[in-house]
C-alpha positions in Angstrom: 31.4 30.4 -179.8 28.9 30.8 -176.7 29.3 33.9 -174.7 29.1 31.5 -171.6 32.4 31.7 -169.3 33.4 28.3 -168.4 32.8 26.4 -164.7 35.4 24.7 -163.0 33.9 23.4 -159.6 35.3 21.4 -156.8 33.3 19.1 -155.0 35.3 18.2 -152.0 32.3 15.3 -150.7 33.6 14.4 -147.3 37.5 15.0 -147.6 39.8 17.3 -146.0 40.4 18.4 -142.7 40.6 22.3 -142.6 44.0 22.4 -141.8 44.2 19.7 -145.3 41.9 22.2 -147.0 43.5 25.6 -146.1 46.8 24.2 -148.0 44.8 23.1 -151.3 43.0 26.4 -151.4 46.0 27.9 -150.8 48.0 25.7 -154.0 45.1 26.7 -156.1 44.7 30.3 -155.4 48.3 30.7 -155.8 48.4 29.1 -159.4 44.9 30.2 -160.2 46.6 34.3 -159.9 44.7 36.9 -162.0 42.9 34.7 -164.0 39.4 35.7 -165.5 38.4 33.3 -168.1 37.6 30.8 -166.5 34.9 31.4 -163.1 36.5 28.8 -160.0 34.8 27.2 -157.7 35.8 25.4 -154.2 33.2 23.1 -152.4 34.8 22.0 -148.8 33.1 20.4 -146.1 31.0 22.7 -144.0 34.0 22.3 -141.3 36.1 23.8 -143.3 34.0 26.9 -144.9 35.2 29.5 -142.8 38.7 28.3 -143.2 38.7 28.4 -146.8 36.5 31.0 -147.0 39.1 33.1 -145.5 42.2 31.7 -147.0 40.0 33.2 -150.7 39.7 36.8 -149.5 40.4 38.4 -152.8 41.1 35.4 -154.8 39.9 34.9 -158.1 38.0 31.8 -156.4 34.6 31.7 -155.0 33.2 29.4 -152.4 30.6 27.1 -152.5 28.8 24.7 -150.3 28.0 21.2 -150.7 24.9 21.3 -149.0 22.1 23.3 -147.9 18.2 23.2 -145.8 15.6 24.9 -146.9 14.2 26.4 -143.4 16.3 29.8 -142.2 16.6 28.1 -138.7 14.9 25.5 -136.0 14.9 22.4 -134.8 16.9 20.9 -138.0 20.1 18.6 -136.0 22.5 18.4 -138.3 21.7 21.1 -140.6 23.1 24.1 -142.5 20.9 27.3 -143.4 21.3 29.7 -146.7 22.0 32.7 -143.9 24.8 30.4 -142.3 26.4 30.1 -145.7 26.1 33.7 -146.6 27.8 34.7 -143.6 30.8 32.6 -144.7 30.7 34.3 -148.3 29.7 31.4 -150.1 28.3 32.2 -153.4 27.6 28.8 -154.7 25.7 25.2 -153.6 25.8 22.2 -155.1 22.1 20.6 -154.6 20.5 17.7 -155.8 23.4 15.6 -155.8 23.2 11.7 -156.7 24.7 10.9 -153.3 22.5 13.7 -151.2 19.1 11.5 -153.3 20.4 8.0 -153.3 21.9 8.3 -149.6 19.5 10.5 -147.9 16.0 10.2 -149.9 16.0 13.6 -151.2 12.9 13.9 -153.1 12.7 16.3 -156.4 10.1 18.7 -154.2 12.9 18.5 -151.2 15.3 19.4 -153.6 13.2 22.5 -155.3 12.2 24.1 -152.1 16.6 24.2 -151.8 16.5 25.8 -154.7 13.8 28.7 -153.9 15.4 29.1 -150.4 18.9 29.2 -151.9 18.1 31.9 -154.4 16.0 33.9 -152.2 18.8 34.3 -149.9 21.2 35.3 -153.1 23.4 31.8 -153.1 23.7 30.3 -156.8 22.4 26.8 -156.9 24.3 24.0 -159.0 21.1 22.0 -159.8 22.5 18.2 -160.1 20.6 15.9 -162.7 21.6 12.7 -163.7 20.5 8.9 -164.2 21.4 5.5 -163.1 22.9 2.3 -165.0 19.7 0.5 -165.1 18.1 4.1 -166.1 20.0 4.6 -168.9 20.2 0.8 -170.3 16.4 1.0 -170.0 16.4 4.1 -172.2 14.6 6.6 -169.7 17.6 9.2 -169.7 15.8 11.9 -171.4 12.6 11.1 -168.9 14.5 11.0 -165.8 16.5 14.2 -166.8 13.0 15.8 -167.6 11.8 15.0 -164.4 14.5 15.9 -162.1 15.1 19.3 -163.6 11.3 20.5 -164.2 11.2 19.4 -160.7 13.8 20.8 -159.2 13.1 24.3 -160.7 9.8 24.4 -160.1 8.3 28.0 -159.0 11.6 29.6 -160.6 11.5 32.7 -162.2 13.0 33.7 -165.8 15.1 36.3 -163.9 16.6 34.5 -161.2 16.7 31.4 -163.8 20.0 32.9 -165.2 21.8 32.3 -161.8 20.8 29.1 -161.4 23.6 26.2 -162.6 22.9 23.0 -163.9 25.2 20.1 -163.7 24.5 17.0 -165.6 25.8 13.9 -163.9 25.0 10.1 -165.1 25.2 8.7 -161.4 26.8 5.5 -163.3 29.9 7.6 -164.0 30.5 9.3 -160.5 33.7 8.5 -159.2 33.5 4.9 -161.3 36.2 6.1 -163.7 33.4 5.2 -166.0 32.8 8.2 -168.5 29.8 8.8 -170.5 31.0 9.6 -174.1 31.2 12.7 -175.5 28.4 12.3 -177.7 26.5 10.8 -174.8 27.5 13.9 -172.9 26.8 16.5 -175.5 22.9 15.1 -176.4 22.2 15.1 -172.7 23.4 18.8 -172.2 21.7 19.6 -175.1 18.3 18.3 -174.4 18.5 20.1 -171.0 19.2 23.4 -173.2 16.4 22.7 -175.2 14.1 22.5 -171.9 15.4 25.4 -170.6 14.6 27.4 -173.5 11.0 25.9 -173.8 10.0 26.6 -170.0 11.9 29.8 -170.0 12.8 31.0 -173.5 15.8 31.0 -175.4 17.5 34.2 -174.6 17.7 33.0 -170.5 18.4 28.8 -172.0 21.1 30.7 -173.7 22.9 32.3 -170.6 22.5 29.6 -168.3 25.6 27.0 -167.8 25.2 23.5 -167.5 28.4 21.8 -166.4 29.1 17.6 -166.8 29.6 15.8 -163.4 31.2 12.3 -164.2 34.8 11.5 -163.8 36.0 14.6 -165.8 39.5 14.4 -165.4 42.8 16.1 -167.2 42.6 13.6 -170.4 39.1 13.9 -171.2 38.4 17.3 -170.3 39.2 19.4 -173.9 37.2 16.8 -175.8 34.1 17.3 -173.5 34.4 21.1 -172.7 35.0 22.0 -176.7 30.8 20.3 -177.1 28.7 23.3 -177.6 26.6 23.0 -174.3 29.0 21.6 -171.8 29.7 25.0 -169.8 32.5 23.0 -167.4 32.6 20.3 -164.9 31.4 19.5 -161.2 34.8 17.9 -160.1 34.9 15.3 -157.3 38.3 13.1 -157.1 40.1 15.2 -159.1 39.8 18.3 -157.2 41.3 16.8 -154.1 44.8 17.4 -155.5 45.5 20.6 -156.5 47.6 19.7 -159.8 45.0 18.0 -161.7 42.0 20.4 -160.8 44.3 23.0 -162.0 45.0 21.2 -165.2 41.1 21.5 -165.9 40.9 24.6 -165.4 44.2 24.9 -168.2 41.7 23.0 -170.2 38.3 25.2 -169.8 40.7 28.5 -170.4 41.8 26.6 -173.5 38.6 26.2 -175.1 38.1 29.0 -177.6 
C-alpha cells in the first residue's frame, strides 16, 4: 500500500458565480467534517477566491487556483500573480492544463517558468500532462508525456520536487465522458513514476502524487484510484455538484 494520501481536486473551469460557489463550498465542507484521509481540494474562478477562501477558514479543504503568471506584477491585463494568490490562502494551482495550451498557446517553457514562480512563492503546482486523439492513435503518448513533463519541470529541484503534483489527463477524455481504461490509465501514471524517479530518484518519485484528469466520475473512480500510481483525480464536471464530488472523495477514503 503506498504511503501517498489520496487527491481529490475540483476544477471549477469557468462556472459559478461567488454567491453559486460560496453554497458548494459550504455543501462540501459541511459533509467533508473532520476528515483526514483524504487531502481536498477546491479550484473556483479567480472571482470567487476570496469568497471561498473564506467560507474554508478551518475547513479540512484547501484552496486552489486555476491559473497563475509567472511575473510578481506589471503590465500583464488580465492576469493573476503567485503573491495575489497567497494573499487569498490558496495553497494549490492547477497549471498546464489542456484548455490553458490548446486555447491560449501555452508553451511547455511558458508553462515551467509557472512552475518555478509558483513554488518559489510557496503555492503547490498540479502539473497537467496529457495527449490528444490523434496523439494517442498515432502511438506518441509515452513521447508527448515525456515531453510535457521534463518540460514543465525543468530547473526543479529534488526538494521542492515532492510538492509538486502531477495530474495526467488524455485531453481526448476531458469532459467527453470518454474514459481512458484503467490499464490505459495505470501504464501512463506509471511511466511518469518511472521518470520521476530517473530525473530525481526513487525516494522523491515515491512521494510525489500524480492524480488522473479525465472524466473520473462516482462509477469509475474505485477501479481507477485502487491502480498503484493513480494518487486521485483532477475533477471538472463532477465537482460542480456537491453530491458526486463528495462521492469521490467516499471513494479515494475507500481505497486501502
Amino acid at each position: 500500500m503506498s504511503s501517498r494520501k489520496k487527491l481529490i481536486a475540483g476544477n471549477w473551469k469557468m462556472n459559478k458565480t461567488s454567491a453559486d460557489a460560496v453554497s458548494l463550498v459550504q455543501e462540501i465542507v459541511s459533509a467533508i467534517g473532520k476528515q483526514t484521509d483524504v487531502d481536498v481540494v477546491v479550484c473556483p474562478p479567480f472571482t470567487s477566491l476570496e469568497s471561498v477562501g473564506k467560507a474554508l477558514d478551518g475547513a479540512n479543504v484547501k484552496l486552489g487556483a486555476q491559473n497563475v503568471h509567472p511575473e510578481p506584477s506589471g503590465a500583464y491585463t488580465g492576469e493573476i500573480s503567485v503573491g495575489m494568490l497567497r494573499a487569498f490562502f490558496a495553497s494549490y494551482v492547477i497549471i498546464g492544463h489542456s484548455e490553458r495550451r490548446t486555447y491560449f498557446a501555452e508553451t511547455d517553457a511558458f508553462i515551467n517558468q509557472k512552475v518555478l514562480a509558483s513554488l518559489k512563492g510557496q503555492l503547490k503546482p498540479i502539473l497537467c500532462v496529457g495527449e490528444t486523439l490523434g496523439e494517442r492513435e498515432s502511438g506518441a503518448t509515452l513521447r508527448v508525456v515525456q515531453t510535457q513533463l521534463e518540460s514543465g519541470l525543468e530547473g526543479v529541484s529534488k526538494d521542492l520536487m515532492t510538492s509538486v503534483v502531477i495530474a495526467y489527463e488524455p485531453v481526448w477524455a476531458i469532459g467527453t465522458g470518454k474514459v481512458a481504461t484503467v490499464e490505459q490509465a495505470q501504464e501512463v501514471h506509471a511511466f511518469i513514476r518511472a521518470l520521476l524517479a530517473k530525473n530525481f530518484g526513487e525516494a522523491t518519485a515515491q512521494k510525489v502524487r500524480i492524480l488522473y484528469g479525465g472524466s473520473m466520475k462516482p462509477a469509475n473512480a474505485p477501479e481507477l484510484l485502487s491502480q498503484k500510481d493513480i494518487d486521485g483525480g483532477l475533477i471538472g464536471g463532477a465537482s460542480l455538484e456537491s453530491r458526486s464530488f463528495l462521492d469521490l472523495v467516499k471513494a479515494a477514503a475507500a481505497v486501502k
